[in-house]
N, C-alpha and C positions, 0 to 999 in steps of 0.2 A: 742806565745802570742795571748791568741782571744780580739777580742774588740767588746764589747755592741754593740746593736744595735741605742742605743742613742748616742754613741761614732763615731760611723760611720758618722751619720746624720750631726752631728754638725761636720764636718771636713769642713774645707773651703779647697776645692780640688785647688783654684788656687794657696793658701800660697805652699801646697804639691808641685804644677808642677813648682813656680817659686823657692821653694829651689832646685828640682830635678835640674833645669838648670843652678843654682849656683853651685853646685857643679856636673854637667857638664863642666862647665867654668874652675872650679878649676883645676879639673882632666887635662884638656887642655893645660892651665896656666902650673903645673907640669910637665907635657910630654914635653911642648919648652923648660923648663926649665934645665930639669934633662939630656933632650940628647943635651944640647947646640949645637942650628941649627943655631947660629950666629955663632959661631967659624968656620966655614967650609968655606971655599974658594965658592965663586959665581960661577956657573956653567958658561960657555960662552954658551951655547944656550942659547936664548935670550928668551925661552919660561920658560924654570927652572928657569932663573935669574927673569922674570918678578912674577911665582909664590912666589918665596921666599920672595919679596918685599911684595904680598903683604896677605904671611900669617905675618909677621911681621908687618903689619898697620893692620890687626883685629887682633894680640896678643897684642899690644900697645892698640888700640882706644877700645876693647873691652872685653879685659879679666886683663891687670896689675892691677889688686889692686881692680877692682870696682864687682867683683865677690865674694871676700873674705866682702868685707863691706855689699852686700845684701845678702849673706848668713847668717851674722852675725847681720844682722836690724831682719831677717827672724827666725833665732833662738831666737831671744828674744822675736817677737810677739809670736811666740810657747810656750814659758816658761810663757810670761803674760795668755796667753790662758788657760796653764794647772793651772796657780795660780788660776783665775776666777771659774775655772769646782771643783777644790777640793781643796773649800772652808778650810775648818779645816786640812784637812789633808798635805796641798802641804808641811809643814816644814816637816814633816815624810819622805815626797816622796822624798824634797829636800837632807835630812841624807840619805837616801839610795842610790839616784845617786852616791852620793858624795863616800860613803864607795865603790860605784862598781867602779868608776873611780880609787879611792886611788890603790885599787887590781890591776888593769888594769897598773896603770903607776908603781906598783912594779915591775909588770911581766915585763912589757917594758924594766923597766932598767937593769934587768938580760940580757937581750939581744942587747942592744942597749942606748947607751950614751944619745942621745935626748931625753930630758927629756919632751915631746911634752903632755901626760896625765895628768902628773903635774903643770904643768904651767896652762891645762884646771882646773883643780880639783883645784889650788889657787886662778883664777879667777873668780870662783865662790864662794868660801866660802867669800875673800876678798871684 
């Protein structure tokens, strides 16, 4: 994909680095979640127990649920963004996301029951 030189310009590089680190978060959020590192017996060294405590007070106090909201504040100023830059055209752009998405969450479900591309693809026509 190349992007204009006016396209560049106009990029607010902080919206870029604070969705990067939302879904830095996410990713993180995911990984405690998927290897369940609560379920595991506490180590008795007292230096692994006090770790565990306290990656579970930054997966609590800083990544349950408030990484998925500012990713999600963050996608939408992008979407009002691209609405403002193409003016006449964004319902065109909006029909074609939407038909790439539709493809996408077909494929998905050939492989895989979550139905997670659909649910994006009806939240936004809805």
């Amino acid at each position: 994909m190349q992007h204009s030189k006016a396209n560049i310009i106009n990029r607010i590089e902080a919206i870029d680095a604070l969705r990067g680190f939302a879904l830095l978060a996410i990713t993180f959020r995911h990984f405690l979640t998927r290897y369940n590192y609560d379920i595991f017996i506490y180590s008795s060294n007292n230096t692994v127990a006090k770790a565990d405590k306290l990656v579970e007070f930054i997966d609590f106090h800083l990544f349950y649920g408030k990484a998925y909201a500012i990713f999600a504040l963050l996608f939408g100023f992008s979407l009002f963004l691209q609405q403002k830059s193409k003016a006449g055209h964004f319902k065109r752009y909006m029909i074609a996301r939407l038909l790439v998405l539709l493809l996408l969450a077909c494929i998905n479900s050939i492989f895989f029951l979550a139905a997670i591309f659909w649910a994006y693809m009806q939240s936004l026509v809805f």
